[in-house]
C-alpha positions in Angstrom: -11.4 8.7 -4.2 -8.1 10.3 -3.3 -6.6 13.4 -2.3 -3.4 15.2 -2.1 -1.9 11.2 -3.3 -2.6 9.8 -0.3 -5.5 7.0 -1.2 -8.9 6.8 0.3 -8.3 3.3 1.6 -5.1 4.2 3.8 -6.7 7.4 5.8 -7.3 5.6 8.8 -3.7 5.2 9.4 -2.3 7.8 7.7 -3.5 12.0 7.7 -3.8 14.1 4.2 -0.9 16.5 5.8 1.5 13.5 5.9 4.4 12.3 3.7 5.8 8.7 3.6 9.2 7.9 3.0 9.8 4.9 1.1 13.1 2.5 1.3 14.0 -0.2 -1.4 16.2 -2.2 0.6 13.7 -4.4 2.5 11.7 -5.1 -0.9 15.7 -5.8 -2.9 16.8 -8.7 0.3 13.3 -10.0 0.7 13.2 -8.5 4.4 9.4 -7.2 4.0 7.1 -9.3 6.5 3.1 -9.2 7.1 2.1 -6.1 8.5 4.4 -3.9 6.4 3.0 -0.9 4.1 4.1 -1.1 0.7 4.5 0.7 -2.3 4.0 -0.8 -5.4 2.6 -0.8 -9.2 -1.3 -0.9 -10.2 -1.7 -4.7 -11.2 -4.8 -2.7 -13.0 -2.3 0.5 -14.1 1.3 0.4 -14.0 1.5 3.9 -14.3 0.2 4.3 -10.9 2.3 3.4 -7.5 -0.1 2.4 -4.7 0.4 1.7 -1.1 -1.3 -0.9 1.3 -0.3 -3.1 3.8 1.1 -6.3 2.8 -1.0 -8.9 4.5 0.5 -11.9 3.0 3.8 -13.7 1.2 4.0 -16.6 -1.4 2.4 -19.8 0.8 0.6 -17.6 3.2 -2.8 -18.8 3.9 -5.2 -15.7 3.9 -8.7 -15.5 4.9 -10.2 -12.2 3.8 -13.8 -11.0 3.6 -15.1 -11.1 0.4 -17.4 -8.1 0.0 -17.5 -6.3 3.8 -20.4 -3.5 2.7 -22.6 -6.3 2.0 -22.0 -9.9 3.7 -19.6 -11.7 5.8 -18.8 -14.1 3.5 -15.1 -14.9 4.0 -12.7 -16.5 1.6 -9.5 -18.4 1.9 -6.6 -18.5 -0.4 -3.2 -19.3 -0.5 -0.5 -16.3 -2.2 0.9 -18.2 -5.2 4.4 -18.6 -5.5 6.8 -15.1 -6.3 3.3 -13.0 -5.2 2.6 -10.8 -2.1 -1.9 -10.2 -0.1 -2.0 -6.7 0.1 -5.2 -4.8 1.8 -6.0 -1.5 2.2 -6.8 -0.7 5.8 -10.0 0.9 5.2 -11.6 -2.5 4.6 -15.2 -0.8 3.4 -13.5 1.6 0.6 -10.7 0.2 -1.0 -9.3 -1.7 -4.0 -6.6 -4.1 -3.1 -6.0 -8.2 -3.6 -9.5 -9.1 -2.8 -10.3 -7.3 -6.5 -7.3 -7.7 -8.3 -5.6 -10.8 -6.6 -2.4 -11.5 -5.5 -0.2 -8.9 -6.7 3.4 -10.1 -8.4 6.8 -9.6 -5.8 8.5 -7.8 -8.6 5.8 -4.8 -8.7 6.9 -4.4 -5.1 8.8 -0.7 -5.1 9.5 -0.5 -1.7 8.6 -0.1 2.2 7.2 2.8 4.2 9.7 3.7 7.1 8.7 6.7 8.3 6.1 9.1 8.3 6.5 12.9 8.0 3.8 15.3 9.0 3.5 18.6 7.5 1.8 20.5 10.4 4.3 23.5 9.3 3.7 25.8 6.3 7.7 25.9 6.1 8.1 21.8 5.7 4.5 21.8 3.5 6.7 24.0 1.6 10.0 22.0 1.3 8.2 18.9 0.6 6.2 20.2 -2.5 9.7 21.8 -4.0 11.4 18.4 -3.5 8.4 16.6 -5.3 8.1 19.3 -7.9 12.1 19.2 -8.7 13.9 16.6 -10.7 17.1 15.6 -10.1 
């Protein structure tokens, strides 16, 4: 379930009346760390660019809860080699490693920097011309 692009699974950190600038920088050098939110392709639909928070790099041990609506049976992995953990942070409603697995580095798009809130009808605006014109 999603609205206005931002996914279900990321609400509790970020509102529907935000924006999120992205840099590719981080994701180009290999500066992104555990703890980051990142952007990157559906494993399921590379159509689609999705952003969670990057729990884990390639020889990270991760523990992670298997099905959190229903038990609290963990698992442990280890992220294969050239792959990156990501997790929503809604941990009841969202579809991130622990369905798909670990996703592969080079699906990686970038990092979130900054986030911009659209409390005012002028900058709601702005942002839906800039996302609406091609350049």
């Amino acid at each position: 379930m999603e609205q206005q692009g931002y996914p279900y699974s990321e609400r509790p950190l970020f509102a529907l009346c935000n924006v999120l600038l992205m840099e590719r920088i981080s994701t180009r050098t290999g500066k992104l760390r555990p703890g980051d939110v990142v952007f990157f392709r559906s494993p399921e639909n590379p159509r689609r660019v999705v952003c969670k928070r990057l729990v884990g790099m390639e020889g990270d041990q991760v523990t992670y809860v298997v099905d959190p609506k229903n038990s609290d049976k963990c698992n442990t992995i280890v992220v294969p080699k050239g792959h990156v953990w990501v997790e929503g942070d809604n941990i009841y409603n969202t579809k991130d490693s622990r369905n798909f697995g670990a996703v592969p580095y080079g699906l990686v798009e970038g990092k979130a920097f900054w986030t911009v809130s659209l409390r005012f009808s002028f900058l709601h605006q702005f942002f839906t011309f800039l996302a609406l014109t091609r350049f």
